[in-house]
C-alpha positions as CSV (number, residue, x, y, z in Angstrom):
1,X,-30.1,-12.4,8.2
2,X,-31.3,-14.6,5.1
3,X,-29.0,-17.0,3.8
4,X,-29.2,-17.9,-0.2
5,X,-29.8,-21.1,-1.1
6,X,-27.5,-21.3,-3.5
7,X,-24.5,-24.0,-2.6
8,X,-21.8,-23.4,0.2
9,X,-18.1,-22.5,-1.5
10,X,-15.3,-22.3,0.3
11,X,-12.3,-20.5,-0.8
12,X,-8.6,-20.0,0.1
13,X,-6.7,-17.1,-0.5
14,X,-3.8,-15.2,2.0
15,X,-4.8,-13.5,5.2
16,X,-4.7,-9.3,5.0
17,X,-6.0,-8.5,8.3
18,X,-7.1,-10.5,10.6
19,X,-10.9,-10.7,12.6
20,X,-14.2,-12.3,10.9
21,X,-16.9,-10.4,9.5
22,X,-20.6,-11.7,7.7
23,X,-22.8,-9.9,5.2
24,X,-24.1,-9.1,1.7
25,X,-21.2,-8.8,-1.3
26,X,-21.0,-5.5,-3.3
27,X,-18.8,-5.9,-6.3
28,X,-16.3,-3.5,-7.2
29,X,-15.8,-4.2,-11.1
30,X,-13.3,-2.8,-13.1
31,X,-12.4,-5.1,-15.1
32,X,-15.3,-5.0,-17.1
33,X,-13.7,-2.1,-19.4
34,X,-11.6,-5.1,-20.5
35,X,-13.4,-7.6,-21.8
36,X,-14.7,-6.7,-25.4
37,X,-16.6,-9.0,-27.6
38,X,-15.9,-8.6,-31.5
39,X,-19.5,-9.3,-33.5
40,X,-20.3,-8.2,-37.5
41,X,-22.1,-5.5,-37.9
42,X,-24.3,-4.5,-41.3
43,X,-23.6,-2.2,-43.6
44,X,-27.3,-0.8,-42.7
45,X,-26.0,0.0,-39.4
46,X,-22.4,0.9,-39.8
47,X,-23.5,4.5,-39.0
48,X,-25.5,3.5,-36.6
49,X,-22.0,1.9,-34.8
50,X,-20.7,5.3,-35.8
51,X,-23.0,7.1,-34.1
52,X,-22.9,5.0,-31.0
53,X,-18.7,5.5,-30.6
54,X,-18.9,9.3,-31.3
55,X,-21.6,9.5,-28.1
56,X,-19.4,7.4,-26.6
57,X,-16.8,9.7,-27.0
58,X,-18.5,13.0,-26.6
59,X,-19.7,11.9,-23.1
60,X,-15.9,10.9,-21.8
61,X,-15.1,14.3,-23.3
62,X,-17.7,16.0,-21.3
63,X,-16.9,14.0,-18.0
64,X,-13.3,15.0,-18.7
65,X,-14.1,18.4,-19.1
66,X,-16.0,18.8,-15.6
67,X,-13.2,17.3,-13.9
68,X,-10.5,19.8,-15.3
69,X,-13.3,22.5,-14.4
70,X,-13.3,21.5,-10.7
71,X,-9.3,21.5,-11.0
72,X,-7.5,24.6,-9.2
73,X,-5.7,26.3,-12.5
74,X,-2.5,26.5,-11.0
75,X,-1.2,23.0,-11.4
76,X,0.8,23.8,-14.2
77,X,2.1,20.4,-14.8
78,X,-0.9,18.2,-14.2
79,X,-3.7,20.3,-15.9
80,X,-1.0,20.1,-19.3
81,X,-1.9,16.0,-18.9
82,X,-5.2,16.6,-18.4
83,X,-5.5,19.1,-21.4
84,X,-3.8,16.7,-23.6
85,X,-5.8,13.9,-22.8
86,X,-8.2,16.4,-23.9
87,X,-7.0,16.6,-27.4
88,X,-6.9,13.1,-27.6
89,X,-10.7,12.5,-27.5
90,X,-10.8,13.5,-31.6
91,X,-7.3,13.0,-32.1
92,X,-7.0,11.4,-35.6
93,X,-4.9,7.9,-34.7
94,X,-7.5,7.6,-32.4
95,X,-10.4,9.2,-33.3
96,X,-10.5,9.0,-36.9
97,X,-8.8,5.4,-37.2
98,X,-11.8,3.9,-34.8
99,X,-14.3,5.3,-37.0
100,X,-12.3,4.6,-40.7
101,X,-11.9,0.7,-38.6
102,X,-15.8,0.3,-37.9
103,X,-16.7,1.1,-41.8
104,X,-14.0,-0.7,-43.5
105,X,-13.6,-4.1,-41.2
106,X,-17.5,-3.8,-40.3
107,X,-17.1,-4.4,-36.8
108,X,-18.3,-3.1,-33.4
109,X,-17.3,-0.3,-31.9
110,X,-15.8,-1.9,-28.9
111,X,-13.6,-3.9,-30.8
112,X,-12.5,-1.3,-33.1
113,X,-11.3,1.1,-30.6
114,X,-9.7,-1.7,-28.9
115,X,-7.6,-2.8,-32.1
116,X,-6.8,1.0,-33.2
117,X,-5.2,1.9,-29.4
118,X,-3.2,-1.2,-29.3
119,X,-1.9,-0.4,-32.5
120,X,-1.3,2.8,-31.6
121,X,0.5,1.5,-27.8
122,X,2.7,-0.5,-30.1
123,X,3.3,2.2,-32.6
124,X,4.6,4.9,-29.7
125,X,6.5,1.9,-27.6
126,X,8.7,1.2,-30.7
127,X,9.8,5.2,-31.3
128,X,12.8,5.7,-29.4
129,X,11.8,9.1,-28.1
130,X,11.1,9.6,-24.4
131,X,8.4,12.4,-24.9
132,X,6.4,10.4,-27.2
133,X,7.1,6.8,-25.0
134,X,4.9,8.9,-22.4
135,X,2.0,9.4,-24.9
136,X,1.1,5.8,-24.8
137,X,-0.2,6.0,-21.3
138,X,-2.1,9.1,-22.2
139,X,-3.5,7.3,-25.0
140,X,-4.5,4.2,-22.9
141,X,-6.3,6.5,-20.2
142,X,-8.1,8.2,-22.8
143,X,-8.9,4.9,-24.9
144,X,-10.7,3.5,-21.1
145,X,-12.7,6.4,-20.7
146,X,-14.2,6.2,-24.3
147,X,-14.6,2.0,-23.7
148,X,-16.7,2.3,-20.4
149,X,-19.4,4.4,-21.9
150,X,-19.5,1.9,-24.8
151,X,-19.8,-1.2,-22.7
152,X,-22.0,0.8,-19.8
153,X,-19.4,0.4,-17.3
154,X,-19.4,3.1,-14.6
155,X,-16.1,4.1,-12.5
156,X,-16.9,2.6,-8.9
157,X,-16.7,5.1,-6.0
158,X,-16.0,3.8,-2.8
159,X,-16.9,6.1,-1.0
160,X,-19.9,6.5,-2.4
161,X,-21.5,3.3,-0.8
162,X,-24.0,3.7,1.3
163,X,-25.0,0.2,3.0
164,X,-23.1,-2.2,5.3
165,X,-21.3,-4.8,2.9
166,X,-18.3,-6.3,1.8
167,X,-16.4,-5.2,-0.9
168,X,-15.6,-7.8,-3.4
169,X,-12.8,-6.2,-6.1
170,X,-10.2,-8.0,-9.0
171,X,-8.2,-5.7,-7.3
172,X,-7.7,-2.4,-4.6
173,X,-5.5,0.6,-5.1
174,X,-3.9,2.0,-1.7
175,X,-6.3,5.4,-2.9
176,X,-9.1,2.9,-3.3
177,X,-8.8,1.6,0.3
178,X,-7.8,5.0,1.8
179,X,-11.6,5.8,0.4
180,X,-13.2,2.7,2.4
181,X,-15.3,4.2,5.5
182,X,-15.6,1.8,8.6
183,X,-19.3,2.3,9.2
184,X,-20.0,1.1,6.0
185,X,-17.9,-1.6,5.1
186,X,-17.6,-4.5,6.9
187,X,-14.4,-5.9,5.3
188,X,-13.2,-7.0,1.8
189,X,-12.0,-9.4,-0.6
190,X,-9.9,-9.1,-3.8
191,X,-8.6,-11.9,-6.2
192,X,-5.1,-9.7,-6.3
193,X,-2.9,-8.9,-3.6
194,X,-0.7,-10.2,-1.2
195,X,0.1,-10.8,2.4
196,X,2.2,-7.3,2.7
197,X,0.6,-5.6,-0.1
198,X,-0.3,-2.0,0.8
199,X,-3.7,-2.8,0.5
200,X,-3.4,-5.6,3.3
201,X,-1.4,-3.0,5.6
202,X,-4.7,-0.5,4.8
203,X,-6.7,-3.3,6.5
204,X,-4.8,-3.8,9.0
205,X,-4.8,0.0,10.0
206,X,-8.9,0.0,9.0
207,X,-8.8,-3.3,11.2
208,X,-11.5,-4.5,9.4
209,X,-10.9,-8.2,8.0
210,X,-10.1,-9.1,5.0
211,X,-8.3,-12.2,2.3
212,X,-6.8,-11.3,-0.8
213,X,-5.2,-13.5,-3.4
214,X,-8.1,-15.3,-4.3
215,X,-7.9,-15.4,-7.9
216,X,-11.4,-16.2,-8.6
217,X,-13.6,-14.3,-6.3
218,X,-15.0,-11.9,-8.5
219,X,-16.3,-14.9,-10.8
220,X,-17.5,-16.8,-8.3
221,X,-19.6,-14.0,-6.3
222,X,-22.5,-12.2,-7.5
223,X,-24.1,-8.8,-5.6
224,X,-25.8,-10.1,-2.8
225,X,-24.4,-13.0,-2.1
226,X,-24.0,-14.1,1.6
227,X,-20.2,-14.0,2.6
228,X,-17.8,-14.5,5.7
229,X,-14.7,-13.7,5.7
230,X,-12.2,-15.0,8.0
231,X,-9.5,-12.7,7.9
232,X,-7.4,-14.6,10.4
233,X,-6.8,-17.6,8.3
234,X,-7.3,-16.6,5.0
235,X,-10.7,-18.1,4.2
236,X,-13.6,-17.1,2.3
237,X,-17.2,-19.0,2.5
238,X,-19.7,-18.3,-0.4
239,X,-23.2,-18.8,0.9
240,X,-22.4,-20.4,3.9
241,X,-24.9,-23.0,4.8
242,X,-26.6,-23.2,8.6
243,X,-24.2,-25.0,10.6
244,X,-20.9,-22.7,9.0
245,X,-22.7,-19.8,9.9
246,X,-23.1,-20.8,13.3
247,X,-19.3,-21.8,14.0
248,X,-18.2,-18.4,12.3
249,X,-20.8,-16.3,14.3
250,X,-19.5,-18.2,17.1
251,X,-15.9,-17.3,16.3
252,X,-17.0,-13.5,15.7
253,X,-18.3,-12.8,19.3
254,X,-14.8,-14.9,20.6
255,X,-12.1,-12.8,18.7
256,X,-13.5,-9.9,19.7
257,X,-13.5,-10.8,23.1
258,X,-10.1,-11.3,22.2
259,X,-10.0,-8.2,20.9
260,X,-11.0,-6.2,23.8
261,X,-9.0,-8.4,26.4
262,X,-6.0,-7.0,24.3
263,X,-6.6,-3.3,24.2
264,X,-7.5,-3.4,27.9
265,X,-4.3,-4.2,28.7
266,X,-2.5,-1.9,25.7
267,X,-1.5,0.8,28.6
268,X,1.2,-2.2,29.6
269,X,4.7,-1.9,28.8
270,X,6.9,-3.8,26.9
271,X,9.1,-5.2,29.1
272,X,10.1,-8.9,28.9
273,X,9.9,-11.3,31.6
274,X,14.0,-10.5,32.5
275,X,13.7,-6.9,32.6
276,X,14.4,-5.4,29.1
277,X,12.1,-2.7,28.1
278,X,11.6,-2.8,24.4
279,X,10.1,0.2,22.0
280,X,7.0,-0.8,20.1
281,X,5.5,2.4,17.7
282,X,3.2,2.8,15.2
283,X,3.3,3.0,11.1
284,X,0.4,5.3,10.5
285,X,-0.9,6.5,6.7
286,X,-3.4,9.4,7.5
287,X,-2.6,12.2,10.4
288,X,-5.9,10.8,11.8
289,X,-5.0,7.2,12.7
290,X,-2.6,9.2,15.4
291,X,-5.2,8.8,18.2
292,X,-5.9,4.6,17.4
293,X,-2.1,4.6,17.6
294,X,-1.8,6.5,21.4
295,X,-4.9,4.4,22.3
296,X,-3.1,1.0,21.5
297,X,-0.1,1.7,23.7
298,X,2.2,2.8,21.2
299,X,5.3,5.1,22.3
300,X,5.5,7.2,19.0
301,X,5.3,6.6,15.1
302,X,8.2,5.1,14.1
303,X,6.5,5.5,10.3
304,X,4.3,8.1,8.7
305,X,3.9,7.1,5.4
306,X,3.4,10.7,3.9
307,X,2.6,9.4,0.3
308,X,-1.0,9.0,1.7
309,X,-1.5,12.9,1.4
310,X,-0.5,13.6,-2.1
311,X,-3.3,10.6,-2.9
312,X,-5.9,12.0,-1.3
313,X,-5.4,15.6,-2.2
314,X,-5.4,14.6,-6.3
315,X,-2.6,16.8,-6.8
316,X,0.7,18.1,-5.1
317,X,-0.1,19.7,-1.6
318,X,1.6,23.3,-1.0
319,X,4.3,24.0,1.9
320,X,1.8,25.3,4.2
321,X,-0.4,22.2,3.3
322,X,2.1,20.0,4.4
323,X,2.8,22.2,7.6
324,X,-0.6,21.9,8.7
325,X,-0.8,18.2,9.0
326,X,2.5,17.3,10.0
327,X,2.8,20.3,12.9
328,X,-0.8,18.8,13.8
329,X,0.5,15.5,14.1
330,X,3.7,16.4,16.0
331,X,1.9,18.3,18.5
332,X,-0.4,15.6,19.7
333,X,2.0,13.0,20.0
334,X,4.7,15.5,21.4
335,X,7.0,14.7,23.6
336,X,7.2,11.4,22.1
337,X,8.9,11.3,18.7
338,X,6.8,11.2,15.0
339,X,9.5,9.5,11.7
340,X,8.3,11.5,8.7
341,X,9.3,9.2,5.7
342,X,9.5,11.3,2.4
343,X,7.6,11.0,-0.4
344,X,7.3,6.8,-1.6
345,X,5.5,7.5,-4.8
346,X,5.0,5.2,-8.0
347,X,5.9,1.6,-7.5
348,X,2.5,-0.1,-6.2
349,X,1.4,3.7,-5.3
350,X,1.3,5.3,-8.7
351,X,-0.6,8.6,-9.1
352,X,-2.0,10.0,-13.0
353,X,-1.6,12.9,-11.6
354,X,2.5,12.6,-10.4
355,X,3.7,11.3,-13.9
356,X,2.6,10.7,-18.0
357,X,5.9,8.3,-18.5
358,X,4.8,4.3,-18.5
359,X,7.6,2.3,-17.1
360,X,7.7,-1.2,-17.6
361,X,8.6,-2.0,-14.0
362,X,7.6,1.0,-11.8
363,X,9.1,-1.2,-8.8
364,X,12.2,-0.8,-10.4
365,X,12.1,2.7,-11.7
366,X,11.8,6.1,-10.9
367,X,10.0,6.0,-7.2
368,X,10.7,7.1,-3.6
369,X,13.9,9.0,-3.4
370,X,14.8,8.7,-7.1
371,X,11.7,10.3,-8.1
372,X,12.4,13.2,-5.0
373,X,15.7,13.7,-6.4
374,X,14.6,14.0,-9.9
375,X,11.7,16.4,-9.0
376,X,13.9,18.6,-6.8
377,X,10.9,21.0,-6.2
378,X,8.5,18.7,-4.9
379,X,11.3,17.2,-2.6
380,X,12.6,20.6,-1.6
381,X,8.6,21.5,-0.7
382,X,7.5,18.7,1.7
383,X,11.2,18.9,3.3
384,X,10.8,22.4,4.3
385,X,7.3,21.5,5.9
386,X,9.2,18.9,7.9
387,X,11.5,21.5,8.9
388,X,8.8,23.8,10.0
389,X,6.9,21.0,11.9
390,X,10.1,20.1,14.0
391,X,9.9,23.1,15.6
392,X,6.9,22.5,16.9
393,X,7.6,18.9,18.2
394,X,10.1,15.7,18.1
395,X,10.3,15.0,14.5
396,X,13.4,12.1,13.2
397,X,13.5,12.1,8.8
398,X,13.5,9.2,6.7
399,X,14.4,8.8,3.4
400,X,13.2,5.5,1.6
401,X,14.4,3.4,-1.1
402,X,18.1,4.4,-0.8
403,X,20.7,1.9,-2.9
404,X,23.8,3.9,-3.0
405,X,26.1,6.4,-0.7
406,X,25.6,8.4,-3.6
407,X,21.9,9.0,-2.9
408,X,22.1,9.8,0.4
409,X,25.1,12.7,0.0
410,X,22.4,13.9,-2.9
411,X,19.8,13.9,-0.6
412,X,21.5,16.2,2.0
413,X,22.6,18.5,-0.7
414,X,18.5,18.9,-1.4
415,X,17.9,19.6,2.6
416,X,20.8,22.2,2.6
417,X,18.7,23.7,-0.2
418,X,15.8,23.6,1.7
419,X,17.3,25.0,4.8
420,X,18.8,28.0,2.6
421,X,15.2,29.2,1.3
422,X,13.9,28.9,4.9
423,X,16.7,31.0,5.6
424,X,15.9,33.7,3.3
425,X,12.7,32.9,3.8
426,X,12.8,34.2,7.8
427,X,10.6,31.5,8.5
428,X,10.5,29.0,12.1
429,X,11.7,25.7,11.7
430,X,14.3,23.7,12.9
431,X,17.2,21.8,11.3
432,X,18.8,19.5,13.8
433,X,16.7,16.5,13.1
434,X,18.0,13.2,13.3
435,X,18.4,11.7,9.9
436,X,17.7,7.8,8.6
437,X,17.7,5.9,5.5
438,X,15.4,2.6,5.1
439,X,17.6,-0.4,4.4
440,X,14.7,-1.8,2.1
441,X,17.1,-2.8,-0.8
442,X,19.6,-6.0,-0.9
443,X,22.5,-3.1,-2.1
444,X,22.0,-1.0,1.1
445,X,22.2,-4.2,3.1
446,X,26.1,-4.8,1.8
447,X,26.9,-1.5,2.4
448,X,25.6,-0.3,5.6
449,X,28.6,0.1,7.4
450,X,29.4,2.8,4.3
451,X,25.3,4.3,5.0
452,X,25.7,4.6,8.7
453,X,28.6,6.9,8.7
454,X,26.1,9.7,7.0
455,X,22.9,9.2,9.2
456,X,21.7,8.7,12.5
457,X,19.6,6.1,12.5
458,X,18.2,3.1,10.3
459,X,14.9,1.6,9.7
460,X,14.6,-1.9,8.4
461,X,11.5,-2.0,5.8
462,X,10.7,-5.6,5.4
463,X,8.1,-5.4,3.2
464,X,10.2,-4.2,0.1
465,X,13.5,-5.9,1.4
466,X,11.7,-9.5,1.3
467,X,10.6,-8.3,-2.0
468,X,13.3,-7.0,-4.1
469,X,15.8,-10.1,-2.4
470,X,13.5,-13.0,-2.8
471,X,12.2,-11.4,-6.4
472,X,8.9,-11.3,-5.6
473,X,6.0,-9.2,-6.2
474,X,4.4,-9.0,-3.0
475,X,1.0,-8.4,-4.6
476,X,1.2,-11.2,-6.9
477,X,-0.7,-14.0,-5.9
478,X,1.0,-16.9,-8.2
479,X,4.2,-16.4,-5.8
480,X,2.8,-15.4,-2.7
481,X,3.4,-18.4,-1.0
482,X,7.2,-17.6,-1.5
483,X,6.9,-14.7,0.1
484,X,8.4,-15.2,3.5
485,X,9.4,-12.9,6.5
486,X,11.6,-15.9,8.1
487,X,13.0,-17.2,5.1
488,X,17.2,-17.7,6.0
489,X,18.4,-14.9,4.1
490,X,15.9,-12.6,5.3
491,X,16.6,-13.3,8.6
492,X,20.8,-12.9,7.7
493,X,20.1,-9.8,6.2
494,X,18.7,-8.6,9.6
495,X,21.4,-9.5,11.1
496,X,24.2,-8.1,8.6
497,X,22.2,-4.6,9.4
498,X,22.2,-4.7,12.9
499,X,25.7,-5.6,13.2
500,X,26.1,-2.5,11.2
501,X,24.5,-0.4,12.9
502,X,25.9,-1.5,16.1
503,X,29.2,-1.2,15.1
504,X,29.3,2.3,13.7
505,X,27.0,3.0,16.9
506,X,23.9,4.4,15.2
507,X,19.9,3.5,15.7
508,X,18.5,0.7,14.4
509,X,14.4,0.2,14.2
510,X,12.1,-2.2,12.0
511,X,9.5,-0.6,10.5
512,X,7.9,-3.2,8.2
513,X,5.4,-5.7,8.8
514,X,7.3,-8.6,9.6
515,X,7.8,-6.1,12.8
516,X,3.9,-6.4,13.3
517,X,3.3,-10.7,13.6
518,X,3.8,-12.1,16.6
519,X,5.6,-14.9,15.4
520,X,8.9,-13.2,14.5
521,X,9.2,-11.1,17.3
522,X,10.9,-13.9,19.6
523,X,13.4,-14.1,16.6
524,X,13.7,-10.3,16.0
525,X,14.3,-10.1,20.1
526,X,16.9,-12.4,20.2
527,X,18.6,-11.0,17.2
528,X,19.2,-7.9,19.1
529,X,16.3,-5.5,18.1
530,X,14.5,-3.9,20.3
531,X,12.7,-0.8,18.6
532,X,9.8,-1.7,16.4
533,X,7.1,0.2,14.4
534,X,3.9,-1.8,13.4
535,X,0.5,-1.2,12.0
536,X,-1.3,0.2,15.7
537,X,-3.9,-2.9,15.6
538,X,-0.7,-5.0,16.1
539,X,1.0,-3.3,19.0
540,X,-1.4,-4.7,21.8
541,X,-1.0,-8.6,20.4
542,X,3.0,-7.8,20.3
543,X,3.1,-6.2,23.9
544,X,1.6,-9.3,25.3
545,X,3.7,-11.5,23.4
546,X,7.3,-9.4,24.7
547,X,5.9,-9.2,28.6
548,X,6.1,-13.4,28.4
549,X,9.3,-13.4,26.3
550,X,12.7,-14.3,28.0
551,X,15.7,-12.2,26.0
552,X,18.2,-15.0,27.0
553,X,16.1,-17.8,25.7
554,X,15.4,-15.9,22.3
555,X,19.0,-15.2,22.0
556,X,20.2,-19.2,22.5
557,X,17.1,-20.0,20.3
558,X,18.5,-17.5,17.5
559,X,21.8,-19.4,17.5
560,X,19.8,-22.8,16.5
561,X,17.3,-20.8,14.4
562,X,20.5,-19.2,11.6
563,X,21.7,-22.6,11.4
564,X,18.2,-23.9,10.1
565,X,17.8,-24.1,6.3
566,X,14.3,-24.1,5.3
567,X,11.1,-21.8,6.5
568,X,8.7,-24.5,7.5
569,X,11.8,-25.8,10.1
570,X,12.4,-22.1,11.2
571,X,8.3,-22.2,11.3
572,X,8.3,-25.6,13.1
573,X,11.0,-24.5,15.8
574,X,9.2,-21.2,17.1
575,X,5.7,-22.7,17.3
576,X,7.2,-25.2,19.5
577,X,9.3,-23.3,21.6
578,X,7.0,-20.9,22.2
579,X,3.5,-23.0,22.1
580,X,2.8,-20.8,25.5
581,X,3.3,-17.4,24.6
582,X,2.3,-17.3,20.8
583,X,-1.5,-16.0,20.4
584,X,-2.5,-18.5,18.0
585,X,-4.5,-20.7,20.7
586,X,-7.0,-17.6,22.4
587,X,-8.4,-17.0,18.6
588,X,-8.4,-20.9,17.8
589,X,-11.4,-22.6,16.3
């Protein structure tokens, strides 16, 4: 492969998924709708400026058109928000102000627009009415459709590549990554993003390698450009120069080595060095990642995020939808059991599709169970499909996002629902499933001796619990750094829910990433866990980790570790009590 000539840059951001790959940069823009430049324009060619913004306008209008054609016209709802977005293309705030803004402050288009539909955002925000409050966002998404055909920008299509690169974005969406296919993409960077952001957890489960967090990748790269990313640290090299791209190809052919030494050996158990057997399973997103997750050694799914559907379909999936894919993915990993988490929408997984209303902190608002709860239909839908499927194999519910006992007795008011139309229904399904609530919020923590006397089981989601305790946004590179899996009240708040849960005799499994990194699991262990559920890549490194681990070592170790005050000494203490067993040194430069 050429290299550029251009000078070597070497940038740091946070690792997403380990492993190195080399090759060309694609750019993934979208922020280019954004940046508008204001210029005069003539009065000459004022109608000129018209002209160009009513084109503008009647091709977003067309595009729009051809995608509410392709819709299905039962999706009541949905095609109402597409229909009024529809309006909106010569609706007279917008519409007519743009234009009346372009003759009277002689300005460009671009900028015009841009002024009138901030106006207009601050206009609606101020009106204490919730049903207008919701037309802001309508007016937004139809003010960005207008503004890329007047800059020339073009709505990227991941899918759509068709050469061996790496993606280089400002920023992925879960449904962008969910669209990246593996024979085409060698890995990705992003300026956004965090170490447990869902789009690191997508690249994980894609295992292709990739650092996020950058801040200033997109400036910094142009298409083309000669890249490696080393996943596994966190480093990204711009144009690496001869003797770089000899250590990294180096490095390349050794973790994969790595690699495959690991998966021949996934068909292990996980059974410490004294004899206890532990449970490692796999978070999966898409029914079809079920076969990776058998063929790393894990013993069930212990997460199916079913979110992942609703993305990819574009709109909400019927019963028998739903039926399909879960019955298909209970049946091959039968008798082994399959965790169906319900719908974990909005938040960092917003949909257009799911909801008009513009919260100003969707990590805080209506998502996961409170959304369920507030659209009973949708909630009562995909629980009777998990009904249905348990007939057909080993199925355990779990609920996410619960904060209060409240929600939970709600929640099984909703399943008795269910159960009642299946009833009347006649249909197959089966009722006795065991039921679990993710302890992912600091309020379910203090009360899970109250929680576990109305479910079977919980599972611990670090990924949110780090984030709502430590008040961090986990996809926010500025704090990232804070964002710690063995920080001390993390690791009490473990503790306060296994204690729980052992007291009131109930199940207790981790199912977020801090489950997945070798590096916790000898504190995890001697905490008293011993059922996990990882991304699958992560279950081969772990087994090997657990069949060198010693249960009554981990457990005196945890005794020094609580007492410990800082990260970096928690850090310090496990690298050096277990310098032998941690995988650190096989993938070493």
């Amino acid at each position: 492969m050429g290299i550029s000539k251009a000078e070597q840059i070497i940038l740091k951001g946070i690792s997403g998924s380990p492993g190195i790959c080399i090759g060309k940069a694609y750019i993934v823009d979208r922020e280019g709708v954004n940046i508008t430049k204001r210029y005069p324009v003539s009065d000459a060619l004022v109608p000129n400026e018209i002209d160009r913004f009513k084109q503008a306008v009647l091709k977003a209008k067309n595009d729009h058109a051809k995608v509410i054609d392709s819709l299905d016209k039962d999706l009541g709802e949905n095609l109402n928000i597409l229909e009024t977005h529809m309006v909106l293309f010569k609706d007279k705030m917008l519409y007519g102000k743009t234009i009346e803004t372009i003759s009277k402050d002689k300005i460009n288009a671009e900028w015009a627009l841009r002024k009138v539909s901030r106006k207009v955002k601050i206009m609606f925000q101020k009106i204490d009415d919730v049903y207008l409050q919701a037309r802001v966002n309508d007016i937004v998404q139809v003010s960005d459709k207008i503004m890329s055909y007047l800059v020339g920008a073009q709505d990227i299509k991941i899918s759509d590549i068709n050469k061996r690169v790496i993606i280089v974005a400002h920023d992925l969406s879960p449904a962008d990554a969910s669209q990246i296919q593996l024979e085409r993409v060698k890995g990705f960077v992003t300026d956004r993003g965090g170490k447990d952001s869902h789009t690191s957890i997508i690249a994980k489960a894609l295992r292709i390698p990739s650092v996020l967090g950058l801040g200033i990748a997109t400036i910094n790269i142009k298409s083309d450009d000669f890249l490696i990313v080393d996943g596994s640290s966190g480093t990204l090299i711009i144009n690496p120069d001869e003797d770089t791209l000899f250590k990294y190809e180096e490095r390349m052919v050794r973790f994969e080595e790595y690699r495959a030494g690991l998966e021949r050996d996934s068909h292990l158990p996980a059974v410490t060095k004294d004899g206890i057997s532990l449970n490692l399973m796999a978070n999966i997103e898409l029914v079809e990642e079920v076969v990776a997750a058998k063929d790393y050694g894990a013993i069930g799914i212990g997460l199916f995020r079913t979110e992942f559907l609703y993305l990819d379909l574009k709109r909400f999936p019927t019963e028998d939808e739903l039926l399909c894919k879960y019955k298909e993915l209970v049946e091959f990993m039968s008798p082994q059991s399959v965790t169906i988490r319900t719908l974990d929408i909005n938040g960092d997984k917003v949909n257009p599709y799911l909801t008009s209303i513009e919260e100003a902190n969707p990590s805080l608002g209506l998502r996961a169970v409170r959304f369920c709860l507030e659209n009973e239909d949708i909630f009562i839908t995909q629980l009777k499909a998990i009904f249905r499927a348990a007939a057909f194999g080993n199925i355990k519910l779990l609920i996410p996002m619960i904060s209060c006992v409240e929600e939970i007795i709600q929640v099984k008011q909703v399943m008795n629902k269910a159960i009642l139309e299946l009833e009347y229904e006649d249909k197959i399904f089966n009722k006795d499933i065991p039921l679990g609530v993710m302890i992912e919020v600091p309020s379910a923590v203090m009360i899970a001796e109250n929680l576990a006397e109305h479910v079977d089981f919980f599972s611990i989601g670090t990924n949110d619990l780090i984030q709502y305790s430590m008040a961090i946004d986990r996809s926010n590179r500025m704090v990232a750094h804070l964002y710690q899996a063995l920080n001390p009240a993390v690791l009490k708040m473990i503790k306060m829910t296994y204690d729980a849960a052992e007291k009131k005799c109930i199940d207790l499994v981790m199912c977020g990433e801090m489950a997945g990194d070798p590096m916790n699991i000898p504190v995890l262990v001697g905490l008293g866990l011993t059922n996990f559920s990882m991304n699958s890549a992560s279950v081969p490194i772990v087994k090997r980790l657990i069949r060198n681990l010693d249960t009554k070592k981990a457990k005196n170790n945890v005794e020094k570790i609580m007492k410990l005050n800082c990260v970096q000494e928690i850090f310090d203490f496990i690298l050096e009590e277990y310098k032998d067993i941690l995988p650190f040194g096989e993938v070493d430069e």
